[in-house]
C-alpha positions as CSV (number, residue, x, y, z in Angstrom):
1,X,89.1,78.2,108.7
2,X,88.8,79.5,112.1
3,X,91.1,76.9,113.5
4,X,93.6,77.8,117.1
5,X,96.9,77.5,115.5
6,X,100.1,76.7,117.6
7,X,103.3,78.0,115.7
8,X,107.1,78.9,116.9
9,X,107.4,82.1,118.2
10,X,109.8,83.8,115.8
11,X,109.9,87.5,114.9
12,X,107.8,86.4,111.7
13,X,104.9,85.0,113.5
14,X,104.8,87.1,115.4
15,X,104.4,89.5,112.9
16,X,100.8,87.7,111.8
17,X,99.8,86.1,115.1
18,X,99.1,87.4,118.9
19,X,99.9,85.1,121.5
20,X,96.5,84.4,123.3
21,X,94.7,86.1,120.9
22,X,94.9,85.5,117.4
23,X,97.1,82.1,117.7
24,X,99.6,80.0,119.9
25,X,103.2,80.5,120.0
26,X,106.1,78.6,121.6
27,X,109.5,78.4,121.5
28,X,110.9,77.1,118.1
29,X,112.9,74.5,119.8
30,X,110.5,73.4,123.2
31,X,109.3,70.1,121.4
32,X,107.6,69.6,124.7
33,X,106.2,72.6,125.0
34,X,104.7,72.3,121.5
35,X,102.8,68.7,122.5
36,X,101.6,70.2,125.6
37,X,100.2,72.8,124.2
38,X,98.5,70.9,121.6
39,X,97.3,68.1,123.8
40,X,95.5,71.3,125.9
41,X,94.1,72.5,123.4
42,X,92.8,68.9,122.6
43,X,91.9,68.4,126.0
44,X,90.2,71.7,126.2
45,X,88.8,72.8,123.1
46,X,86.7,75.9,125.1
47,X,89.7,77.3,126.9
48,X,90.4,78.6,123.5
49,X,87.6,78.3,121.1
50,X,87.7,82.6,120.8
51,X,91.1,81.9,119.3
52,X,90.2,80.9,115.8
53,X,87.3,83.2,115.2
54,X,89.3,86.2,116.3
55,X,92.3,84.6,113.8
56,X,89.6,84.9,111.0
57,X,89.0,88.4,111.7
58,X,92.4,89.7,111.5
59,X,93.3,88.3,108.4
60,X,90.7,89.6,106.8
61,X,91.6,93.1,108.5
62,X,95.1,92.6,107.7
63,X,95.6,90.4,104.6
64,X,92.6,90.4,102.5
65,X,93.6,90.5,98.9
66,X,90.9,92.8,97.5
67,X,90.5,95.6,100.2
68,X,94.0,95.3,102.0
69,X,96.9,93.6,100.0
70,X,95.6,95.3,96.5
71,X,95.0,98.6,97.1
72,X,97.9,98.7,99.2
73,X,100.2,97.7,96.1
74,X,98.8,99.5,93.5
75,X,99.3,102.2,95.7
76,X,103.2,101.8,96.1
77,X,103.1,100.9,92.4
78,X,101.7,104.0,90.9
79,X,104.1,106.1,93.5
80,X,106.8,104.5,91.0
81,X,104.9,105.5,87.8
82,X,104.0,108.9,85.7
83,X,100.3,109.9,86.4
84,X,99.3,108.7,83.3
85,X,100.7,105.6,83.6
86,X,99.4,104.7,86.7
87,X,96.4,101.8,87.3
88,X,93.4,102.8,88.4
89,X,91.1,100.5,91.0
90,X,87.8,100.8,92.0
């Protein structure tokens, strides 16, 4: 969606989102630091319009089901399986 997201900066965002780059973290309990960070961005939309588009492009990198996320388990899967059993994928 391209959209600057603003989420708690936990161990598992972290894991999906750069501060500053891919995303907007602050601390899970700084309620104020959450609205100010929002109203800025509403306040100035340019400041971080390079936010969303560079969000897009790392989950596609990162997540994409058909060339990341499914390859990736089929491959742990057949590790698990007989050669003849395992699944073949394009």
């Amino acid at each position: 969606m391209q959209s600057t997201i603003v989420a708690s900066d936990v161990a598992s965002v972290r894991e999906a989102i750069t501060h500053g780059e891919t995303g907007l973290l602050v601390d899970f309990f700084d309620t104020d630091a959450l609205a100010l960070q929002v109203s800025d961005i509403l306040a100035n939309p340019a400041t971080y319009s390079h936010i969303g588009p560079n969000a897009r492009k790392h989950a596609i990198a990162t997540y994409d089901f058909l060339t990341v996320c499914l390859p990736e388990h089929l491959k742990q899967i057949n590790a698990l399986v007989p050669e003849s059993k395992r699944i073949s994928f394009p």
